[in-house]
C-alpha positions, 0 to 999 in steps of 0.5 A, a space after each residue: 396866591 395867599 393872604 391872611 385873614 384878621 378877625 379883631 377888634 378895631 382899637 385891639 393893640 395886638 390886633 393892629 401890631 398884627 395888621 403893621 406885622 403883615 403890611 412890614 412883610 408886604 403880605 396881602 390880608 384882610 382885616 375884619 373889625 367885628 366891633 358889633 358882632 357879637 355873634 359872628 365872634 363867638 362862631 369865629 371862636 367855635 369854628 377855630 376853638 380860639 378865644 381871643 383876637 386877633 384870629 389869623 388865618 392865612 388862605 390859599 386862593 388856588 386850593 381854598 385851604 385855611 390854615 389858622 395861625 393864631 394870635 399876634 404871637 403866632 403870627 411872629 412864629 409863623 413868620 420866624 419859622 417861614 422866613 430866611 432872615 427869622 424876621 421879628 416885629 415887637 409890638 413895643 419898642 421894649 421887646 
């Protein structure tokens, strides 16, 4: 089994088309909101050298692999590189 991890603020708005992208896709995922934890995002950014969020890692339960994925615009890569239909979810209505 897999599932993606969220590491985001809660009101973000590429945090939460994140979050649509990964429930449009039935994908199992986690969520954490790290509003008031300062210090637990900054070592999320030292442990995957990113710096902004959402920070997407998808996880594989049976080998305890992470792979990190990146932002919102990783996400849809990933999901355009890994799906058949090259599925694409825009967080406006715009593109």
């Amino acid at each position: 089994m897999k599932y993606f991890k969220i590491i985001c603020w809660a009101e973000c708005p590429y945090c939460i088309a994140a979050k649509h992208a990964l429930i449009e896709r039935s994908e199992d995922f986690e969520y954490c909101s790290i509003d008031h934890s300062l210090g637990l995002l900054n070592m999320y950014k030292s442990n995957y050298d990113y710096e902004t969020v959402p920070m997407i890692i998808k996880i594989d339960t049976s080998t305890g692999q992470e792979q990190f994925i990146g932002g919102y615009t990783d996400l849809i890569k990933y999901f355009e590189q890994h799906s058949p239909e090259g599925e694409i979810c825009d967080i406006d209505e715009e593109g």
